[in-house]
C-alpha positions as CSV (number, residue, x, y, z in Angstrom):
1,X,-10.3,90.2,188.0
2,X,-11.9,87.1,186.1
3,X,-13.8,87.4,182.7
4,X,-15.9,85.4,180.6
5,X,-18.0,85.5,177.8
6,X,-21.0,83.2,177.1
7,X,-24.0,83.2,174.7
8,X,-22.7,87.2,174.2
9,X,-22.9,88.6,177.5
10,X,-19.3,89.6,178.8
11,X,-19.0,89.3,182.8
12,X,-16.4,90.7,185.1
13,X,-15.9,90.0,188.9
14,X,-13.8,92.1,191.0
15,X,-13.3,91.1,194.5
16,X,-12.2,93.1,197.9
17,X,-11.5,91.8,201.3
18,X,-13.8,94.2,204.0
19,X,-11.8,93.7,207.3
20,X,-13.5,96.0,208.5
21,X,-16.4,94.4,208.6
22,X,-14.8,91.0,209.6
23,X,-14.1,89.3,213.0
24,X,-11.1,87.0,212.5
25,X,-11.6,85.9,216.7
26,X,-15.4,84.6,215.4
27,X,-14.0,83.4,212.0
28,X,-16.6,85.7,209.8
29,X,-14.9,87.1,207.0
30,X,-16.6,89.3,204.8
31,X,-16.1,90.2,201.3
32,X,-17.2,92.3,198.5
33,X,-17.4,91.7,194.9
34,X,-18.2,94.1,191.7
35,X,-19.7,92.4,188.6
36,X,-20.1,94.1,185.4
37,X,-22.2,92.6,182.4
38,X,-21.9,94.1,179.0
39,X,-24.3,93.2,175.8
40,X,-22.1,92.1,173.1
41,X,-25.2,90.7,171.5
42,X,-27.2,92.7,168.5
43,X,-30.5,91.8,170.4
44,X,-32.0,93.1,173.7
45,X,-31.7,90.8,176.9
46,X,-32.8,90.5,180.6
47,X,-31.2,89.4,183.3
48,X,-33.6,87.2,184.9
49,X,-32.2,85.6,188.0
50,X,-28.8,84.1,189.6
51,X,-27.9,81.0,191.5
52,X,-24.5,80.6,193.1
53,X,-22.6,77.8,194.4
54,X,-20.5,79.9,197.6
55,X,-18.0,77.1,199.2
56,X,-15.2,78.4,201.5
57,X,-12.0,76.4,202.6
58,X,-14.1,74.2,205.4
59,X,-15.7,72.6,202.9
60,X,-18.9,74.4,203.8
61,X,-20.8,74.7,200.6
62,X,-24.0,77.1,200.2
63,X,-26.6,77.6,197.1
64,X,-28.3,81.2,196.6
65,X,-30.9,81.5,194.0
66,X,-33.2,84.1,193.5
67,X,-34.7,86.7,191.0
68,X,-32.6,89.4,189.7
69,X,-29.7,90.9,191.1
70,X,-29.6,93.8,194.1
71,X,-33.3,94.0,193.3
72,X,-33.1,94.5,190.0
73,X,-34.0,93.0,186.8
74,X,-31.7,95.3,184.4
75,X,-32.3,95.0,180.6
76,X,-29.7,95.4,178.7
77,X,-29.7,96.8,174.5
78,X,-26.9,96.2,172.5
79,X,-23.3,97.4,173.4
80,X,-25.3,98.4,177.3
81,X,-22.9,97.8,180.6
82,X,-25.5,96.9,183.6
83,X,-22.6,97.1,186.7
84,X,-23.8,96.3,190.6
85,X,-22.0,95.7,194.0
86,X,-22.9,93.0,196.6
87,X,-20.9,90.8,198.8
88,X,-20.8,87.6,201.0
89,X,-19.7,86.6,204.3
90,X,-17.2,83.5,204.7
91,X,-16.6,81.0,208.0
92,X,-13.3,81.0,206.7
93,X,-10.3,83.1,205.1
94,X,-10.6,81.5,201.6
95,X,-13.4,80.6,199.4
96,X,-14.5,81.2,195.9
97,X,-18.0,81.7,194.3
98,X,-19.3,80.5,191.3
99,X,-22.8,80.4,189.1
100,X,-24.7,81.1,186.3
101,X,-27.4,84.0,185.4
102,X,-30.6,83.7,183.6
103,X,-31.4,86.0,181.0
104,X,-34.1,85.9,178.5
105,X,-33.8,87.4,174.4
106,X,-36.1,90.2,174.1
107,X,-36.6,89.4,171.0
108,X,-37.5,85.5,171.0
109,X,-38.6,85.3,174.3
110,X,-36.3,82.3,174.8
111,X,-34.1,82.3,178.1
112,X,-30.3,81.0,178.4
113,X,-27.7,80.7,180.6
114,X,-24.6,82.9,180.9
115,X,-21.5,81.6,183.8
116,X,-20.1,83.2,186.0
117,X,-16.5,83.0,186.4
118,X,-15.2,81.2,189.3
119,X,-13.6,83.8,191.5
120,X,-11.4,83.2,194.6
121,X,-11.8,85.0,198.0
122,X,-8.7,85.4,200.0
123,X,-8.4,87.3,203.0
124,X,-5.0,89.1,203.0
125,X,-4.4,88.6,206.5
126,X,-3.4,84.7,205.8
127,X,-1.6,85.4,203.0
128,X,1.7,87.0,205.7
């Protein structure tokens, strides 16, 4: 698991290899990741968008951007835990994902960034 806090907003990444859903003969790998974002600000935010950086071990690098998360534009009080599930698919057995959220104060209307961890995905099967 990898955690970080920045501007007050606590993120946690989980990860899990899906072979089931992967085809090692076609080199697609595909993994799932939990995040969870807790408030540890006294003010109200919203999560506005993401962008990721996704680069596996070919080299190949791809950038997602796009409002929200799963849909969603959660706001979040004080102390609140927002907690979704999505994944990614990889041309290779190891990769890692990294980015940043957008959020905006409530309160101030003013938006800033909050990272997001760098967090490694490794397919088991390499790893024997």
């Amino acid at each position: 698991m990898e955690t970080l806090i920045t501007s007050g907003i606590e993120v946690k990444v989980e990860t899990k290899f899906q072979p089931a859903h992967s085809d090692f003969l076609l080199n697609q790998y595909v993994f799932s990741y939990h995040i969870s974002l807790h408030n540890h600000n006294n003010f109200t935010v919203q999560l506005l968008s993401r962008k990721w950086k996704i680069t596996d071990s070919n080299f190949d690098v791809k950038f997602v951007e796009g409002e929200g998360v799963v849909g969603r534009q959660p706001v979040l009080y004080p102390g609140d835990l927002f907690q979704y599930d999505s994944g990614c698919n990889l041309s290779s057995a190891i990769g890692k994902m990294e980015g940043i959220y957008i959020f905006e104060n409530k309160q101030t209307r003013k938006e800033f960034e909050v990272i997001i961890p760098v967090f490694k995905l490794v397919a088991p099967v390499i790893l024997n």
